[in-house]
N, C-alpha and C positions, 0 to 999 in steps of 0.2 A: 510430448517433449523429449518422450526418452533420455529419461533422467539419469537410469544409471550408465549410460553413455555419459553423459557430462561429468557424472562425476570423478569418471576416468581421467578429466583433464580439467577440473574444479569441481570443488566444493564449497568456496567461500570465505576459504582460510586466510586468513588476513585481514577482512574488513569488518567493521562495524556498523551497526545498524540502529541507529537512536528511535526505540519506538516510541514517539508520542500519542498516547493514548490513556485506557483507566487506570494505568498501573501493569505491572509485570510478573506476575507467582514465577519466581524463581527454582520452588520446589518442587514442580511438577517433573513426572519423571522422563519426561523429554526435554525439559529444559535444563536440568540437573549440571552445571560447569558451563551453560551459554548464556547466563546472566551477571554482565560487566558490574555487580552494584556497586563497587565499590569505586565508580568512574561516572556515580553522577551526580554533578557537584551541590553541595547541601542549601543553594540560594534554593533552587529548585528542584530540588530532591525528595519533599513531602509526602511520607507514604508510596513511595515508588515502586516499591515489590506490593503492593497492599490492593490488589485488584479487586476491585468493588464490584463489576458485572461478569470477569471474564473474557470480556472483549479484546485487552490488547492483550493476555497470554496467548488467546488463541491467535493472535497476528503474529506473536513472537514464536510461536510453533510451525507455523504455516510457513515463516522464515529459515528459521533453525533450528527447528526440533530434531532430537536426533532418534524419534521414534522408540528410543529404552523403554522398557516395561509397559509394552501395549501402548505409550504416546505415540501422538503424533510425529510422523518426519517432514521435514519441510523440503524446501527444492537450494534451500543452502544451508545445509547441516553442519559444515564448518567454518561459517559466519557467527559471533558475536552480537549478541543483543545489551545495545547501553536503555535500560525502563525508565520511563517518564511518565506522570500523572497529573493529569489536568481534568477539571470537571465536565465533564458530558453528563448525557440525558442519562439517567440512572444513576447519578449520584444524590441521593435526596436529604441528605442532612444540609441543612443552610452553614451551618459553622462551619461544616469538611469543605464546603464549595467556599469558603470564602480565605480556606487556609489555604487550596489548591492554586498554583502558580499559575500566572500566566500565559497561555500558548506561543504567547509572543516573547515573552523571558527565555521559556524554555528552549525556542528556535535558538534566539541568539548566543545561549549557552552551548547549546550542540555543536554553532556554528564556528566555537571558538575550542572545541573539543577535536580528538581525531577522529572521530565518527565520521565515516565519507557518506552513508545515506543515512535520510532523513523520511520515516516509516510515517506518514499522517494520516491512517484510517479512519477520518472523522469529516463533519464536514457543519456549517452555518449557510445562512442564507442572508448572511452580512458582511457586506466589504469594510476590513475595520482599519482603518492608515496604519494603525501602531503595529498590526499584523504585518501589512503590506512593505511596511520599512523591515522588519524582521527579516522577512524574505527575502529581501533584496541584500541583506548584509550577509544573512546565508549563501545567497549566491555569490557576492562579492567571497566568499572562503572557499568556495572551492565545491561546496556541498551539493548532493544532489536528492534534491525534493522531490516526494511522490503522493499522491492525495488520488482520494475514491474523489470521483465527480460525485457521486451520490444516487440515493435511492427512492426520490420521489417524482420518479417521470410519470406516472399514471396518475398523479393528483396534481401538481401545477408545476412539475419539470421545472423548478428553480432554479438561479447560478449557484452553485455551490463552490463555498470556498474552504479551505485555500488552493483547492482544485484549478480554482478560476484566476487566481493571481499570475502576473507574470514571472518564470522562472521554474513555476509548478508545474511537475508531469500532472494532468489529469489520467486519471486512470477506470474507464469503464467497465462493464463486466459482462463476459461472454460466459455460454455455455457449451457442451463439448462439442459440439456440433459448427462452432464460429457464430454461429447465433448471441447478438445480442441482449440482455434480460430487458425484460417488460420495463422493471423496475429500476435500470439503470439509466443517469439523467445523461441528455443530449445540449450537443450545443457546440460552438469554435470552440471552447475549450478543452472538450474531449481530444487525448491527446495518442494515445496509447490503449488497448484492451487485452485483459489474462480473465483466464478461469476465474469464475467466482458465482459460481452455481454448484451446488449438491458437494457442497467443500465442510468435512467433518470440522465445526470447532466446540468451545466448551459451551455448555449449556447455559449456565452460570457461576457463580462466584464461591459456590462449596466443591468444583471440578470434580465431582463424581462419575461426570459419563458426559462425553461428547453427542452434540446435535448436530441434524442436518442443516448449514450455514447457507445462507446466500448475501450476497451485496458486495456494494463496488470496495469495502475494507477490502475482502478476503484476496479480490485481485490487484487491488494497492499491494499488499502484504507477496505476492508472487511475484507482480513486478520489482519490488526492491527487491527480493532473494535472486531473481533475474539478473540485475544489475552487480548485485556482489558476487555473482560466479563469474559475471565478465570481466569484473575491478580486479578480483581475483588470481584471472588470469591474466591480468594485464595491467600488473601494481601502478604502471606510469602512465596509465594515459589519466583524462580530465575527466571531470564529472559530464563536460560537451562531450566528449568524445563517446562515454558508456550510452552515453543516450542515444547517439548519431548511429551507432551498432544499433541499438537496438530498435533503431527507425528503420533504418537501411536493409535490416532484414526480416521486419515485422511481416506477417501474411496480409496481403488483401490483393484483392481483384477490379482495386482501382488505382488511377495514376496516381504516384506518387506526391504530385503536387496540388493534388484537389484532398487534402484528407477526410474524409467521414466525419458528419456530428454526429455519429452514433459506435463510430470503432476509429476513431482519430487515422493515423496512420497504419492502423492495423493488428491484428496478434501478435503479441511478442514470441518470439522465438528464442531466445538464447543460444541454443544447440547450433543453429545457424552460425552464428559469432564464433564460438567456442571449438567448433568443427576447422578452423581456419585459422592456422596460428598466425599465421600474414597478414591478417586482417586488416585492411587498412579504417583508420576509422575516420577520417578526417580531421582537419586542422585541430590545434589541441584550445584554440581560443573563439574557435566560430561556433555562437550559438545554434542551436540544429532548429530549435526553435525561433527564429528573431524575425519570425514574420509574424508569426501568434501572436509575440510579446508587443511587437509595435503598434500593431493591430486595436489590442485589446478585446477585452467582453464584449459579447454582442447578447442578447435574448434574439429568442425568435422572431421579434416585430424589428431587429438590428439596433434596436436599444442600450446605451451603454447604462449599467447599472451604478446608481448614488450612492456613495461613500456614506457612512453613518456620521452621524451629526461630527460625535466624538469618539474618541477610543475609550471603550469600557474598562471601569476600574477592577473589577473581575473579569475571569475567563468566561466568555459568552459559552451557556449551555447546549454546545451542537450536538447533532447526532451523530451514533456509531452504530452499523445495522448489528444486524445480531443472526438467530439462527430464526428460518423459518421456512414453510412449507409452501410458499406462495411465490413462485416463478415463474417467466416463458422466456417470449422472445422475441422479437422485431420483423420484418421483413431486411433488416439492416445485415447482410453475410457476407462470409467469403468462403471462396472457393478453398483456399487453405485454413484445413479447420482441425487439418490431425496437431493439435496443440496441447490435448488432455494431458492433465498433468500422470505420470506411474510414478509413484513415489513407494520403497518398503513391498511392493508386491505385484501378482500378477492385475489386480485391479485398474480401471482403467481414470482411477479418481484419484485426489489424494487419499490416502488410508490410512489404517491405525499398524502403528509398527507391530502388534498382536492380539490375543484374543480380551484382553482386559477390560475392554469396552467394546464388547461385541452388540451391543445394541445401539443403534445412534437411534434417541428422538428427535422428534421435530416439533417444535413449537415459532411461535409467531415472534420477531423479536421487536425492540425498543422502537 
């Protein structure tokens, strides 16, 4: 991506980034000044700095860390992170998960915030209406949504939402090679694919040392920092338009109108966009997506998937991957594959702003 080219002409300054996910440690020493908390409003603000796995610090790093004191740097360092905490798989107390707001609260709260992206590294394998209207009022604000399709394509490759709603970037996940992950799920919904293999996040919830990451969070979590160095650069266009950039110049080695269920429309680029102050991005009111969306869900047998009876009076427990040592990769490629992210170093990964955590493990996650 050649990162510090970009940030010659962004960083990210100016936008905000609503991560909905375990919670946000504001204290870690890469996040130190890029935690908004005092900008998330107290219906659903429970525990919001209070990261129970690790999980969304390490997305809010991946985003805008600024690499201090041996943290992580992210690929939009001077992007703003608004934390949000909803219960996923790894919250285990029943009382904490039934204090924890609703996913679908906290959409429409963001939506009514000036947070222009909407960070969702999480994911169910349940279409829920009360979600699905959420989103849609999101969208009706201007906001632009980003979601891991998820990571169980090697055991029954489910639709994973809110990946799979309309309005939602899905987001798959490549390795640095353009390659595909084993474990990242397929389908029309795939919409877009970033880095999200051999990507440093926090281990767990005591953040003493970063592990080696994989899953479709971590390139959710690049794709939004993607989007707010272009917002960035380009305070007035629309949340259509950041996206249309980022279709328009994504890598792949197929036509543009047939996109991949396994790399959507291809590798995000950014540096692409950002290389071009001209850029034209197209109309500021035509969805880039409004063929997906009319469409809708399909499974592989073109199946459209059933809405749940009812909307859940708690936040349904989805997953958020975590760190682990279990990856590959698809026959799914492109020929444009120079995408690795250089973030803080000569390395050709995201890496640690210095020696502080010089070890990364690996363990299996959630």
């Amino acid at each position: 991506m050649k990162a510090d080219e970009m940030w010659k002409v962004s960083t990210g300054k100016g936008v905000k980034v609503a991560v909905v996910d375990t919670g946000v440690n504001p204290d870690t020493s890469s996040l130190k000044g890029q935690v908004l908390v005092d900008e998330v409003p107290k219906a659903v603000g429970y525990k919001a700095t209070e990261d129970y796995l690790g999980h969304g610090t390490s997305m809010a790093e991946i985003i805008a860390g600024t690499g201090t004191g041996g943290g992580l740097k992210g690929l939009a360092p001077g992007a703003k992170i608004v934390p949000y905490r909803i219960a996923l798989k790894g919250l285990k107390s029943e009382a904490e998960e039934k204090k924890a707001p609703l996913a679908a609260a906290v959409i429409r709260a963001v939506a009514d915030s000036d947070a222009k992206i909407i960070n969702l590294s999480f994911g169910i394998d349940v279409n829920e209406p009360v979600m699905e209207a959420a989103i849609k009022y999101a969208q009706s604000k201007g906001k632009l949504m980003i979601a891991g399709t998820g990571n169980d394509a090697e055991q029954k490759n489910f639709i994973g939402y809110p990946a799979a709603y309309p309005y939602v970037v899905g987001v798959a996940a490549a390795d640095k090679s353009g390659k595909v992950g084993k474990f990242s799920e397929h389908g029309n919904y795939v919409d877009l694919a970033a880095p999200g293999l051999d990507m440093p996040t926090w281990c767990d919830a005591t953040f003493r040392s970063y592990c080696d990451g994989v899953g479709t969070s971590m390139a959710t979590a690049i794709a939004s920092a993607s989007a707010a160095l272009i917002w960035s650069a380009h305070p007035n266009w629309t949340a259509n338009q950041v996206l249309a950039s980022l279709i328009d110049t994504a890598g792949r080695d197929w036509a543009k109108d047939d996109p991949s269920t396994y790399l959507g429309y291809g590798l995000i680029r950014p540096r692409m966009v950002l290389e071009k102050s001209d850029f034209n991005p197209g109309p500021a009111n035509t969805d880039p997506l409004a063929k997906e969306n009319a469409t809708g869900v399909t499974d592989e047998a073109g199946n459209s998937p059933s809405a749940s009876a009812s909307a859940s009076s708690q936040p349904s427990k989805g997953t958020s991957d975590g760190q682990t040592s279990a990856a590959g990769s698809t026959s799914a490629t492109s020929d444009n594959a120079v995408m690795w992210v250089v973030l803080g170093g000569a390395a050709a990964v995201l890496v640690l702003g210095g020696g502080a955590f010089a070890v990364i493990r690996s363990r299996r996650g959630v």
